[in-house]
Each structure stands twice: as C-alpha cells, then as structure tokens.
C-alpha positions in Angstrom: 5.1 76.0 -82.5 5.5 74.2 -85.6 7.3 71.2 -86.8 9.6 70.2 -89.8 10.4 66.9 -90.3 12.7 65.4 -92.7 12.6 62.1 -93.5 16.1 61.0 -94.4 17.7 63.9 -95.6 21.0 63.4 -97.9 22.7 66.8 -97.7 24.0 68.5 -95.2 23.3 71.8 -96.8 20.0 71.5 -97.4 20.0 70.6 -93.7 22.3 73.2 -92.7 19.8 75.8 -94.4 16.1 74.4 -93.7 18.0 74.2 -89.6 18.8 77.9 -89.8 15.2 78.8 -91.0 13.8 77.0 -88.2 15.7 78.7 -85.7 14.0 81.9 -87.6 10.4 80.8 -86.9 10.9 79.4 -83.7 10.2 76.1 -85.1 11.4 72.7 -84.5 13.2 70.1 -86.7 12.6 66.4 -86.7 15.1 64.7 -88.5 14.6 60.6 -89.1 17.4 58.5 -90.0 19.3 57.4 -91.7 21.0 60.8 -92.3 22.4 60.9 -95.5 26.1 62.7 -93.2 26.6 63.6 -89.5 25.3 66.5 -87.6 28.7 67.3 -86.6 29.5 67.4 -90.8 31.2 70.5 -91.3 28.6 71.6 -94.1 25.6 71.1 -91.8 27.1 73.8 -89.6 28.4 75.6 -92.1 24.7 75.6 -93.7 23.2 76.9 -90.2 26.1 79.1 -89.6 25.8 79.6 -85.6 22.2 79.1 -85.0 23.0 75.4 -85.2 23.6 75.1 -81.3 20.2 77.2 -80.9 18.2 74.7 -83.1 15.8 72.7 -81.0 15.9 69.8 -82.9 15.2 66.0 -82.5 16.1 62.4 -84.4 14.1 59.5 -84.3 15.8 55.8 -85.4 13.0 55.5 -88.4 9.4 56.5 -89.2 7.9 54.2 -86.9 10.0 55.8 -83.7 8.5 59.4 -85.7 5.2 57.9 -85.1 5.6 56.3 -81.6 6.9 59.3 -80.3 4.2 61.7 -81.7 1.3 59.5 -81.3 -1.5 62.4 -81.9 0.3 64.3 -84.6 -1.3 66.2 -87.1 1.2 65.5 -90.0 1.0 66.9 -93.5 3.1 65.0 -95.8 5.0 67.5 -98.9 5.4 65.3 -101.7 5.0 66.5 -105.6 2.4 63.5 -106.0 -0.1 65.1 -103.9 -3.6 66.2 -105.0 -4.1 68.7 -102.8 -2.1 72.3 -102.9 -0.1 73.4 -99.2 -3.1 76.5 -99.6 -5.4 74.4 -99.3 -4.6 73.5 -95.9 -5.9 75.0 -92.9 -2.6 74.7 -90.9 -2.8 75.1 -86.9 -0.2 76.0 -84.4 1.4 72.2 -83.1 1.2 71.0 -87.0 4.1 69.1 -88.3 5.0 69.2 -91.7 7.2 66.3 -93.3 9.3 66.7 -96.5 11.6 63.8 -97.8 14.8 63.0 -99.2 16.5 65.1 -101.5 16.8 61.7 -104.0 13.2 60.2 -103.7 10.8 62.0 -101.5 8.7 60.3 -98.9 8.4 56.9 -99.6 5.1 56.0 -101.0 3.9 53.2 -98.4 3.8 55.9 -96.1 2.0 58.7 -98.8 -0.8 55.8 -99.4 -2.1 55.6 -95.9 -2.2 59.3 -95.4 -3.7 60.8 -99.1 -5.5 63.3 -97.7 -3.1 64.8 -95.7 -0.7 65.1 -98.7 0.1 68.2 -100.1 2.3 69.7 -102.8 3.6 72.8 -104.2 2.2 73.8 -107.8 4.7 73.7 -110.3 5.6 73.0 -114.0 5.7 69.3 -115.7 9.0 69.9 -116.6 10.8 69.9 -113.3 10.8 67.0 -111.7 11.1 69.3 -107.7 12.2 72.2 -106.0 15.4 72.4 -103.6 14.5 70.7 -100.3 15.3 74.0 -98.3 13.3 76.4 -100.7 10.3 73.7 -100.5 10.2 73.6 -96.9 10.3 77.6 -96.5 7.3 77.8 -99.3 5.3 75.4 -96.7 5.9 76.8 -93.9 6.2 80.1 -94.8 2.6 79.5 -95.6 1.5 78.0 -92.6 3.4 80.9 -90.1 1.4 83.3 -92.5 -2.2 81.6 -91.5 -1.2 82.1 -87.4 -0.3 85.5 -88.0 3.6 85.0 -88.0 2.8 83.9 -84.1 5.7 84.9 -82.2 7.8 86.4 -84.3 8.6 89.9 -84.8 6.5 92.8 -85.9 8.6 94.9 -87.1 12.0 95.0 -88.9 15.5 97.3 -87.4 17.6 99.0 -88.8 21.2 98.6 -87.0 22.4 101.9 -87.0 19.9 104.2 -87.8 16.1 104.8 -87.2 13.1 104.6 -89.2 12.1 108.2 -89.7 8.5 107.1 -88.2 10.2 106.1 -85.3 12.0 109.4 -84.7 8.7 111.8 -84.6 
C-alpha cells in the first residue's frame, strides 16, 4: 500500500478530491495538522462524495508526531524546489509520499534535511504550481504505475452491456 500525506492542507476540496483518489488506489491518507477546516466540513465530503467513510485515513498533531509515528518511513517529499523529477524515483510498495499546503508547500526546514528525497513535477517558469489534488494523482499515479497498479483492477466494466471480447 501506499501513503499520501498532506502536510497542512487548507481546502477542503482539494482534500475532498485527493481522499476520493485514495480510496481508488487503495491507498492511505495522512493528514497533519493544523487542517486548514474540519473533516466533518461539508466540502470535504462533498469533495469525496461517499467514499469518505471508506477512506482509511490518519492525523497526526504535527510533523514531528508524522515522524514519531512512522519511525522507518521511506518518505518522498513533492515540492516544486526539488532537483530531482517524481520519474526519477524508484518508488516501492509501503512508500509515503508528502505534498504541502495549498498556500506554501512543505516548509523548507523540513525539505533541507531530506534533499535527496525531494522530488518535483516538471513544469513551466511561469506557473508558480499545479492544484494540490492534480499533483498528488501525477505522483502517485506514477508510483502505482512502477508496482504494476498492485491491486487494483485489470480490467474496466461496462454496466449494462458486455465487451464484445467477452461475449465469444
């Protein structure tokens, strides 16, 4: 299983949505406070529509209770500041992957002890960063890609008809 943490996420939505992909990929989220709204916000649910409840999930007080609580963690950190690209990494089933607040990203005394576990997305000079929720499905889309999408599905349904390769 892999891990999502967001480090003091500000909107619900973003929450809400990156919750709802996790639930997809069987993986969980690890949220550390302070929250920028409630979990019980109305657009957090909204967000993760009814997979919410289904969402194994966790908060921790700060990054320190992150770190006391995962003490052998193998954490990539998603930051724009980053020298290395997410395909550069060689990601492995039990990997956690943080992002940070919509506002200000990780803060940097925590990016300057771990620069080589820093990664970014490639993109243009004039953008400052992507949506939260798009850059955490880029990442981890990635990583699910390198273990062979392990345990999700195969194959695709229809839901009321058959694939004609189905029916012969």
């Amino acid at each position: 299983m892999l891990n999502i943490v967001l480090h003091e996420p500000e909107i619900p939505a973003n929450t809400g949505n990156i919750g709802r992909t996790c639930c997809a990929t069987g993986t969980k989220l690890h949220m550390i406070e302070p929250l920028g709204f409630q979990i019980t916000d109305k657009q957090v649910k909204r967000a993760g529509m009814d997979y919410w409840e289904h969402l194994q999930k966790e908060t921790y007080v700060d990054y320190q209770d992150f770190v006391k609580k995962n003490p052998n963690a193998r954490v990539f950190y998603a930051t724009t500041k980053a020298k290395h690209c997410y395909t550069e990494v060689e990601f492995q089933d039990g990997d956690f992957i943080m992002f940070g607040k919509e506002s200000a990203g990780i803060p940097e005394e925590i990016l300057v002890d771990h620069e080589d576990q820093c990664i970014r997305i490639p993109m243009g000079h004039d953008i400052r960063s992507l949506n939260l929720s798009n850059s955490v499905s880029i990442v981890l889309f990635e990583a699910l890609r390198q273990l062979n999408f392990l345990g999700l599905e195969e194959t695709g349904h229809l839901h009321r008809l058959h694939w004609r390769s189905e029916e012969e």
